[in-house]
KETIFI-197483 format. One line per field, with one value per residue (C-alpha): residue in one letter; residue number from 0; x, y, z; chain. Coordinates in steps of 0.25 Angstrom, whole numbers, m for minus. Layout:
BEGIN
r <- c(A|...)
k <- c(NUM|...)
u <- c(X|...)
v <- c(Y|...)
w <- c(Z|...)
c <- c(A|...)
% end
This chain:
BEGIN
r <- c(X|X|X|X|X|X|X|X|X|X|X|X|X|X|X|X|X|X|X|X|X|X|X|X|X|X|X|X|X|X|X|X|X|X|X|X|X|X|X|X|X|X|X|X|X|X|X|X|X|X|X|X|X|X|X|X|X|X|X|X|X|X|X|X|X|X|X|X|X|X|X|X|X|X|X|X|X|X|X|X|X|X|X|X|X|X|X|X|X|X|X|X|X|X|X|X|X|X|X|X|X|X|X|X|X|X|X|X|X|X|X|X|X|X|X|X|X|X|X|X|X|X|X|X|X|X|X|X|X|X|X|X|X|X|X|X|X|X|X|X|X|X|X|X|X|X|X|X|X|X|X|X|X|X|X|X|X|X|X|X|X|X|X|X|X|X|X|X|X|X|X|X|X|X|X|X|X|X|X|X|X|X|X|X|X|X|X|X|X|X|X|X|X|X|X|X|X|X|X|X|X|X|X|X|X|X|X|X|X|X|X|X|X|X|X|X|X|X|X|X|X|X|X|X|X|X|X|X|X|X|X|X|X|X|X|X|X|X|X|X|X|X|X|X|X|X|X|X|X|X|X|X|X|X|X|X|X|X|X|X|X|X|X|X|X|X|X|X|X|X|X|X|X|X|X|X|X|X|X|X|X|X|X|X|X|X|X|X|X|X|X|X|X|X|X|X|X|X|X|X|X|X|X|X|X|X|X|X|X|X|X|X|X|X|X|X|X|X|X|X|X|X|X|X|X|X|X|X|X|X|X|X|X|X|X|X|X|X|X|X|X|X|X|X|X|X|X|X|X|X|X|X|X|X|X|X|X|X|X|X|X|X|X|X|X|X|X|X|X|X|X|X|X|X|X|X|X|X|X|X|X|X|X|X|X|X|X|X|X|X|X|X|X|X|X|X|X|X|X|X|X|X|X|X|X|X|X|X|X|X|X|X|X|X|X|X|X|X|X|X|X|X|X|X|X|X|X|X|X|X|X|X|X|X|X|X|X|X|X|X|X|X|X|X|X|X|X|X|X|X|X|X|X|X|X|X|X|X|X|X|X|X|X|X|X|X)
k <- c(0|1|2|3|4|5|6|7|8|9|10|11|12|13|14|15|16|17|18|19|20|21|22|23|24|25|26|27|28|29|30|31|32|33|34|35|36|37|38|39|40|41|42|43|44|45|46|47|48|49|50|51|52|53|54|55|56|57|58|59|60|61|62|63|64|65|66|67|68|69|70|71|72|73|74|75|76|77|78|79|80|81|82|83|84|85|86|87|88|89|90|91|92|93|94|95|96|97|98|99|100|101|102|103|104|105|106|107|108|109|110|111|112|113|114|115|116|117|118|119|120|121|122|123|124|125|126|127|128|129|130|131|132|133|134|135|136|137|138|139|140|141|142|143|144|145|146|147|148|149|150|151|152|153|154|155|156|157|158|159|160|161|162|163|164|165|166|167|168|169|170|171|172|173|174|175|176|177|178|179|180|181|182|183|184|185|186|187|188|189|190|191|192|193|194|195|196|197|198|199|200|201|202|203|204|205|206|207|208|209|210|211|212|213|214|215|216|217|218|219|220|221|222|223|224|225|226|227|228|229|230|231|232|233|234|235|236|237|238|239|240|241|242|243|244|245|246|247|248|249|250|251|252|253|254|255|256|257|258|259|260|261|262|263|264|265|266|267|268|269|270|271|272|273|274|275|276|277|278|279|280|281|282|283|284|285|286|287|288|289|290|291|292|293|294|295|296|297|298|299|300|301|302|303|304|305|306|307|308|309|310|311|312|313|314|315|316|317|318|319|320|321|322|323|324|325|326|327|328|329|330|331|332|333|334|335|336|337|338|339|340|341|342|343|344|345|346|347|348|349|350|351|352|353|354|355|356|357|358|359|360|361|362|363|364|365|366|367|368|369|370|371|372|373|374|375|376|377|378|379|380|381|382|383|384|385|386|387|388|389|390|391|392|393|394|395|396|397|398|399|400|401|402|403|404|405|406|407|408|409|410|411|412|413|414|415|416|417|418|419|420|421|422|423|424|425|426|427|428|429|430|431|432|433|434|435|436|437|438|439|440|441|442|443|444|445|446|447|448|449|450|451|452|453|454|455|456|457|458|459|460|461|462|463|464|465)
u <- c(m127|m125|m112|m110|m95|m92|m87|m78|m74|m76|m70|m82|m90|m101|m110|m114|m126|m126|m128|m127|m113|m110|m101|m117|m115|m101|m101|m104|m117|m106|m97|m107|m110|m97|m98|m111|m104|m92|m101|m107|m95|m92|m105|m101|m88|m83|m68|m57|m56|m70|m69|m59|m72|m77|m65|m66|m79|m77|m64|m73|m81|m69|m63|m78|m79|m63|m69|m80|m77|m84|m77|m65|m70|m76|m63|m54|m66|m65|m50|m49|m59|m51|m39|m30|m28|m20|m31|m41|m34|m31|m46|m48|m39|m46|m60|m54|m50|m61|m70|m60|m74|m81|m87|m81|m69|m60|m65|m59|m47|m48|m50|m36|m30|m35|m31|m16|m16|m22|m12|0|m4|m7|8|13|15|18|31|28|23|31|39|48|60|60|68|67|78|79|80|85|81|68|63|51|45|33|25|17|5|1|m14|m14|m11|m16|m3|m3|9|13|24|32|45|50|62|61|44|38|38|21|20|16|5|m2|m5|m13|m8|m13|0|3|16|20|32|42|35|25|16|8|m6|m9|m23|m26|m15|m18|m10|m19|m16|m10|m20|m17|m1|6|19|30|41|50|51|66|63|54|60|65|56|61|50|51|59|63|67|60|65|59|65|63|71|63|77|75|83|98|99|110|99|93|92|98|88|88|99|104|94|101|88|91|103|98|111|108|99|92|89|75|73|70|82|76|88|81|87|86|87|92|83|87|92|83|86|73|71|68|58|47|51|46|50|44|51|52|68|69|65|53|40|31|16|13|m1|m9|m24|m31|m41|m28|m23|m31|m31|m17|m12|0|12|9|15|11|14|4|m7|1|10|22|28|42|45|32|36|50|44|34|37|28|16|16|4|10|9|23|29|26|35|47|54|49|64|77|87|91|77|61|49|48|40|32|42|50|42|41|56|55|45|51|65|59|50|61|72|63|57|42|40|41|53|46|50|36|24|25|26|38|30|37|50|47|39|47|48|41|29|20|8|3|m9|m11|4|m1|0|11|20|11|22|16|19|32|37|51|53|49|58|69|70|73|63|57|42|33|19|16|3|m5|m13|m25|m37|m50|m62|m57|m47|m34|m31|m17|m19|m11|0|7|m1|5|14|13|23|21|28|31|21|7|m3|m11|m16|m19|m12|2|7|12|16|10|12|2|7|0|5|14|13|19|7|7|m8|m11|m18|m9|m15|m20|m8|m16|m10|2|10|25|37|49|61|69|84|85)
v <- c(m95|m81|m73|m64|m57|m52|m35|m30|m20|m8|m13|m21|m33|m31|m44|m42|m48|m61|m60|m70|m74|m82|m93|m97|m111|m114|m108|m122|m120|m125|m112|m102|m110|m106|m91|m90|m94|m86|m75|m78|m77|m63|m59|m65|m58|m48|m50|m54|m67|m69|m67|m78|m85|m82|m84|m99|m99|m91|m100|m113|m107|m103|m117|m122|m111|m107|m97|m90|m74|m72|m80|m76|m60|m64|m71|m57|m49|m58|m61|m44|m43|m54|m44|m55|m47|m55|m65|m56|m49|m65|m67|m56|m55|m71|m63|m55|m65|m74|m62|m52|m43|m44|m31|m29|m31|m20|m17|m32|m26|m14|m22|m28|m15|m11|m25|m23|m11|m18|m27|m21|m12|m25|m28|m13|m16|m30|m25|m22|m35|m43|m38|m25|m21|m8|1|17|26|35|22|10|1|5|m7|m16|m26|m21|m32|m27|m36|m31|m31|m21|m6|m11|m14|m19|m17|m26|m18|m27|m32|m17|m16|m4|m7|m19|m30|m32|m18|m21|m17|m17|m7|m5|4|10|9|18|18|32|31|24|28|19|24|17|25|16|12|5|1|m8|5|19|33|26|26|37|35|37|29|32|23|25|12|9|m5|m14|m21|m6|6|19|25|39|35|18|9|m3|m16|m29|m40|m57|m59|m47|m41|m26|m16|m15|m29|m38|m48|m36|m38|m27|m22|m31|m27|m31|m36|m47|m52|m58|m66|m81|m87|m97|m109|m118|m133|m139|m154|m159|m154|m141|m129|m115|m102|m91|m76|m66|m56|m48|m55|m67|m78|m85|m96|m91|m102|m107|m120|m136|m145|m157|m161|m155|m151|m163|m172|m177|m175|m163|m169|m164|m162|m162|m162|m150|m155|m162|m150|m141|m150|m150|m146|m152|m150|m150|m146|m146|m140|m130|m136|m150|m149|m159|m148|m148|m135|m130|m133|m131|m115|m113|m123|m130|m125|m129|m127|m118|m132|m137|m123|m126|m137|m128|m141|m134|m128|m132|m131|m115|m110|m108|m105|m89|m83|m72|m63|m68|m64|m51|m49|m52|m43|m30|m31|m31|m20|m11|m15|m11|m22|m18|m17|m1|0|6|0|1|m7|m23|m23|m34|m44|m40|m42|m57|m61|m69|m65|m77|m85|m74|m74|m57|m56|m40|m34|m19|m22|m12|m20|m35|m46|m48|m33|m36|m49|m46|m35|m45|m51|m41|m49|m61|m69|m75|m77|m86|m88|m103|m101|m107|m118|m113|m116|m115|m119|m134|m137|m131|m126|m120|m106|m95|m100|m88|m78|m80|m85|m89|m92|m98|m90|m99|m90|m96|m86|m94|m109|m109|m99|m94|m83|m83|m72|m72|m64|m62|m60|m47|m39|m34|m37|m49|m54|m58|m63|m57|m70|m81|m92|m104|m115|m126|m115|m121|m109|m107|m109|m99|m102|m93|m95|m96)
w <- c(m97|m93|m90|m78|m74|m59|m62|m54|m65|m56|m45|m38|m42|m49|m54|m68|m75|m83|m98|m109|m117|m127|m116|m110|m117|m114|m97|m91|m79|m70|m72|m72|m58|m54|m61|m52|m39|m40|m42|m30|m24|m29|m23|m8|m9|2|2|m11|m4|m7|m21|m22|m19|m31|m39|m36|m43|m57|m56|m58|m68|m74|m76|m81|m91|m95|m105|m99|m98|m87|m78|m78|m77|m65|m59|m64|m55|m42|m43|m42|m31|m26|m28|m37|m49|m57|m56|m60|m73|m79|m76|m82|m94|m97|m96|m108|m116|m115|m117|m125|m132|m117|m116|m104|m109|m108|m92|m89|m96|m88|m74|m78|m80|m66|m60|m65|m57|m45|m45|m47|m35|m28|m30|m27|m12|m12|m9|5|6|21|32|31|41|45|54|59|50|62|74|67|78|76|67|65|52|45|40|26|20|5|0|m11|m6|8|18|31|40|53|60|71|76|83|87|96|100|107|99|102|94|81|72|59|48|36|24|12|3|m11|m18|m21|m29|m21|m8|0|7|17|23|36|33|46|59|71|79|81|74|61|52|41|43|30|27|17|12|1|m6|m7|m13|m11|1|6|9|18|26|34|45|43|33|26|23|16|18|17|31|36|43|50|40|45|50|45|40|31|16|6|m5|m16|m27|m40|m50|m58|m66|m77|m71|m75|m73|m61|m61|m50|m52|m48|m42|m56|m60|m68|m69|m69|m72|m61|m59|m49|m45|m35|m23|m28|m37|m45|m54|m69|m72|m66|m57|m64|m55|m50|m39|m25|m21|m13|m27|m24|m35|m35|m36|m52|m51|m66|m62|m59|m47|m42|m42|m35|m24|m21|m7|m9|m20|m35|m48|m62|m75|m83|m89|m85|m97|m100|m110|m105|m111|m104|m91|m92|m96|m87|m75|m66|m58|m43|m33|m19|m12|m20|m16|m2|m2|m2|m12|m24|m24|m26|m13|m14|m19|m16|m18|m18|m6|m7|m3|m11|m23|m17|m17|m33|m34|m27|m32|m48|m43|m36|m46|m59|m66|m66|m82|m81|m72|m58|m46|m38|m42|m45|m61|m62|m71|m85|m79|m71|m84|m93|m109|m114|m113|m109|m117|m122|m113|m114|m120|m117|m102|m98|m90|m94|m96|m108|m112|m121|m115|m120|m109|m98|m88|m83|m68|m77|m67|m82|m77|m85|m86|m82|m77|m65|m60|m54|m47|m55|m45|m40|m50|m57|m72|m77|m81|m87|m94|m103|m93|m80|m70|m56|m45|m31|m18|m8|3|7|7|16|17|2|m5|m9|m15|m29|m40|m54|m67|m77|m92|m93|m83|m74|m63|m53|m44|m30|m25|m12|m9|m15|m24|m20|m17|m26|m38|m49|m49|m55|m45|m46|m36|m30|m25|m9)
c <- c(A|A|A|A|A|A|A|A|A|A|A|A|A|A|A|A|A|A|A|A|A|A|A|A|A|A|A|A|A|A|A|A|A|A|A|A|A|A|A|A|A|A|A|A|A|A|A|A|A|A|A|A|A|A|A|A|A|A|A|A|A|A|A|A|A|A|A|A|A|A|A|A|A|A|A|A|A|A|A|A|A|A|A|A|A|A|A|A|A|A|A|A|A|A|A|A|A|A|A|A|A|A|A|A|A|A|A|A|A|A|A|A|A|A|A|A|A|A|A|A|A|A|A|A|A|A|A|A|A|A|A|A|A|A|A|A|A|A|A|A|A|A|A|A|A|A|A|A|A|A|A|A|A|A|A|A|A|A|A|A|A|A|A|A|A|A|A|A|A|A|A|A|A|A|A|A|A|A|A|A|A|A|A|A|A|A|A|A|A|A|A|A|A|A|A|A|A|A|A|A|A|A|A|A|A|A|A|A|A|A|A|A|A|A|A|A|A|A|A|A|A|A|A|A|A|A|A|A|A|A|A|A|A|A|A|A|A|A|A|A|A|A|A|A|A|A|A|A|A|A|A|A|A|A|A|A|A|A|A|A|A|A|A|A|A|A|A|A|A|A|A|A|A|A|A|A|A|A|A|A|A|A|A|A|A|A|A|A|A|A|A|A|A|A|A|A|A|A|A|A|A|A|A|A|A|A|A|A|A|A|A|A|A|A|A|A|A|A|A|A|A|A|A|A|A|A|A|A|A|A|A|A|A|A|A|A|A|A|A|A|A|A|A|A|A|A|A|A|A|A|A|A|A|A|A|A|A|A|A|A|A|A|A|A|A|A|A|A|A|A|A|A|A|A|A|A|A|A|A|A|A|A|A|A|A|A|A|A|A|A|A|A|A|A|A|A|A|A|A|A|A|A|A|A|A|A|A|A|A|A|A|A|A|A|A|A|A|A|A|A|A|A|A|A|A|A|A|A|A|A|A|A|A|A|A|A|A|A|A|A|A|A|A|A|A|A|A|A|A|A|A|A|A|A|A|A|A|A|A|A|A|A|A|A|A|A)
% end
């Protein structure tokens, strides 16, 4: 048996030689089957979609052979080809403790250093993510919606809905953004109208739902009103986290504490009922084939416990399917959206709960992370959760590690627990996938997936008050 890893440790892939370890009698033929095929895959790869591909295959030798190294650094180099870097840095921080005195060990560490920065930046605009209002400073009646889509530092604008021009006239634009202090500036990249490629963009970043550019003004908002209507939404103001003082009851009769945030009011604990709001059963679904193959609801608990204590902690883990019923809820609450989440997000950034008190950049994890059951993964990490537990949680939000329910090749494993946490939105990404937010004990960062994650997922629930 013979080992070989895929390197992307320079920002390419590169495939390495085999050579001989000392796993060659424990590697089963039928996971280095599946090594060779996802290495395959790497080779076919053109676009990040089609490392996803090979993700598939080092997942099945993964779940043939749960402590082969190898495996698991290839996974952390095609999940960042891939661009989902908090996949990659848990594959890769599982490479470092199968293989703590690898020689190539401190560039896996190093790779995770560069990934934190990568996906922090990934977050830095999500901000901008939906539709903003805008309207001239100079000719109030001047107004139109500007419809921004995030990947990375690359934004596309729609501009429509003019008031004062036709309503056919519309188009599209592609920017370059940077965050210079609270300016954001946006170089236009490409544009479906001549003579605007090269146009620079200034906006003072009031908040993260208001930004003031040269000559108009800037507006986020759920409802999407233009700025100055009756319908428009003030910024948000007055934190009160911390204020745990209201309860909601589930259909199984569950109380859970909530919090204020904000203008928004969330559940502090994870939801674990078993019945939709209308009293009928949620199909509880133990077996991991059965699983997998559900396209309609099901819920299950980590690792299929019975502990009472365990899942009173912790909570259930439900696939998106469940979520999609709109019944997870009692009457006066949902399922977050995506926006939703966003709105979280922005108001801790803008109102100062990134771990070192700025109010640009998504570093918000310490202060969602609840101060218990969070195990030490790397303490150093400026900002990690796990960085001094007793200093997390100023929103009050109380975030627990419960883990997921996966997909490894054609069946599902609970993974994580103590490590992670990951919460449903209620927004489809497309026919199979839905976006979610996750925290990872060892930094500090709160992750959105560009992409979603597959609905067959178990993933938390947290409600949010209507």
């Amino acid at each position: 048996m013979h080992r070989r890893q895929i390197g992307c440790l320079i920002g390419m892939m590169i495939l390495l030689a085999w050579v001989s370890v000392t796993l060659a009698d424990t590697v089963p033929e039928e996971a280095q089957r599946y090594m060779a095929r996802g290495m395959a895959a790497v080779e076919m790869a053109k676009t990040p979609k089609d490392y996803e591909r090979a993700v598939r295959e080092f997942e099945q030798a993964a779940q043939l052979a749960p402590n082969w190294p190898d495996v698991y650094f290839n996974l952390g180099s095609v999940q960042a080809k891939a661009g989902n870097y908090g996949e990659a840095m848990r594959h890769y921080k599982r490479y470092l403790e199968l293989a703590p005195n690898a020689p190539d060990a401190a560039k896996v560490r190093e790779e995770i250093y560069k990934l934190e920065y990568r996906a922090e930046k990934e977050n830095e605009f999500a901000f901008l993510e939906g539709v903003w209002s805008c309207a001239s400073v100079n000719n109030p009646k001047h107004q139109w919606k500007t419809h921004f889509t995030v990947r990375g530092h690359q934004v596309e604008a729609r501009d429509h809905s003019y008031v004062l021009l036709p309503p056919s006239y519309k188009y599209t634009r592609g920017y370059a953004a940077e965050l210079i202090g609270d300016i954001l500036v946006l170089s236009t990249i490409s544009s479906s109208t001549r003579g605007m490629v090269g146009l620079i963009e200034k906006y003072k970043l009031v908040s993260n739902i208001h930004m003031s550019g040269h000559d108009d003004e800037c507006f986020k908002d759920k409802n999407n009103p233009l700025p100055g209507s009756a319908s428009a939404s003030s910024p948000l103001t007055g934190a009160q986290s911390g204020d745990i003082s209201g309860t909601v009851t589930d259909a199984d009769g569950n109380v859970y504490q909530t919090v204020k945030i904000g203008n928004q009011v969330w559940m502090v604990e994870n939801l674990r009922t078993t019945k939709y709001d209308d009293g009928t059963p949620i199909p509880l679904v133990t077996d991991s084939a059965a699983w997998e193959a559900l396209t309609t609801p099901g819920y299950c608990y980590y690792n299929n416990t019975t502990n009472a204590d365990n899942i009173k902690k912790f909570g259930a883990l439900y696939n998106w399917h469940a979520v999609n019923t709109k019944k997870l809820a009692p009457k006066g609450w949902h399922v977050p959206t995506d926006a939703e989440w966003d709105t979280l997000q922005n108001y801790l950034i803008a109102n100062g709960y990134n771990w070192d008190g700025t109010k640009t950049v998504n570093k918000i994890a310490k202060s969602m992370a609840a101060k218990t059951d969070w195990e030490i993964i790397r303490s150093t990490t400026p900002g990690g959760i796990d960085n001094d537990l007793s200093k997390n949680n100023r929103s009050g939000f109380s975030a627990l590690p419960g883990g997921l329910r996966g997909t490894v090749g054609s069946v599902s494993i609970f993974r994580n627990i103590g490590r992670d946490g990951w919460w449903w939105s209620a927004t489809e990404t497309d026919a199979s996938r839905a976006y979610s937010r996750s925290l990872d004990g060892g930094l500090g960062t709160l992750f959105r997936s560009s992409r979603g994650n597959p609905k067959s997922s178990g993933f938390s629930v947290r409600l949010l008050r209507d």
